[in-house]
C-alpha positions in Angstrom: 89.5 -118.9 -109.4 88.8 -115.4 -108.8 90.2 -113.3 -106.4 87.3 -112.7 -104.3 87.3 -116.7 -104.1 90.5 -117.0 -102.8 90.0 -113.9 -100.2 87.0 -115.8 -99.0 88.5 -118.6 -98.5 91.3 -117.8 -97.0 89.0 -115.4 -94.2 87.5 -119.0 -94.1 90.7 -120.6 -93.4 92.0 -117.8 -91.0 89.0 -118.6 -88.6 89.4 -122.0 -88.5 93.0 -121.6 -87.3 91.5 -119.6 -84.8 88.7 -121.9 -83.8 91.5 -124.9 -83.6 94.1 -122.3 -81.4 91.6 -121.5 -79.1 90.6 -125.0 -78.8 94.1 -125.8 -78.1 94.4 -123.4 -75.7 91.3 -125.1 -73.8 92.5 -128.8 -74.5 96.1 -127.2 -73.0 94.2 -125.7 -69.5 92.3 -128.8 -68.8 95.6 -130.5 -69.4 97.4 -128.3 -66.4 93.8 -128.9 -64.4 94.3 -132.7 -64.5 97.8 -132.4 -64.0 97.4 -131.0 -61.1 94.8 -132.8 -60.1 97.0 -135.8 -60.5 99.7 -134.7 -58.1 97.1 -133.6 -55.4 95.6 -137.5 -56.0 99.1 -139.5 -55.7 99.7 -136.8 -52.7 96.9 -137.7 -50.7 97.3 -141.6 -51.8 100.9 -141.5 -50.2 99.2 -139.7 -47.3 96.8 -142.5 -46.9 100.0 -145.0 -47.4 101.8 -143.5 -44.6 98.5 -143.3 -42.1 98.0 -147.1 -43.0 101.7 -147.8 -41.9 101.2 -146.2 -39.1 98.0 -148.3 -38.4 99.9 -151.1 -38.8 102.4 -150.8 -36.1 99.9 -149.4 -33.4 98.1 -152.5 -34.1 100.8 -154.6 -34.2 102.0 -152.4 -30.5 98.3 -153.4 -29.0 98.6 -157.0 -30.0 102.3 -157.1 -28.1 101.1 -155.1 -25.2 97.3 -157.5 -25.0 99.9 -160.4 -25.5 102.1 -159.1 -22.1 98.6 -158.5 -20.4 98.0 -161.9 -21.1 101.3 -163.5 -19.6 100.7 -161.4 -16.6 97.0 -162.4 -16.1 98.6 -166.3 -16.2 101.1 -165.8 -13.8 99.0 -163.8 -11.2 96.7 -166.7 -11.8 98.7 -169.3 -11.3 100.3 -167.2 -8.1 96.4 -167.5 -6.6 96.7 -170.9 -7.6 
């Protein structure tokens, strides 16, 4: 193998190892961008989590509150009576 062979080959290698580093470097930003993305996601899910909890007990407040209504309507109704 001459030596102009080798040189050549190894420019040829040298710019693959660049080509694969920068790659890596890409592969390694999109990797931070989904991470991030990620967090923001299970942020907002624990968001809606908490808003849905809420929810729940306001509605669960209404029904006690339509269910006193309720009593009270009866007993003024059976005071007409």
């Amino acid at each position: 193998m001459s030596l102009t062979n080798v040189e050549t080959e190894v420019a040829t290698k040298l710019e693959e190892i660049q080509t694969l580093q920068s790659r890596v470097e890409e592969l390694e930003q999109e990797v931070s961008l989904a991470q991030k993305k990620l967090s923001e996601m299970e942020f907002l899910k624990r968001k809606v989590e908490l808003k849905n909890v809420e929810l729940t007990n306001t509605n669960v407040d209404l029904d006690l509150e339509k269910s006193d209504l309720e009593d009270l309507l009866v007993k003024k109704n059976d005071e007409l009576a």
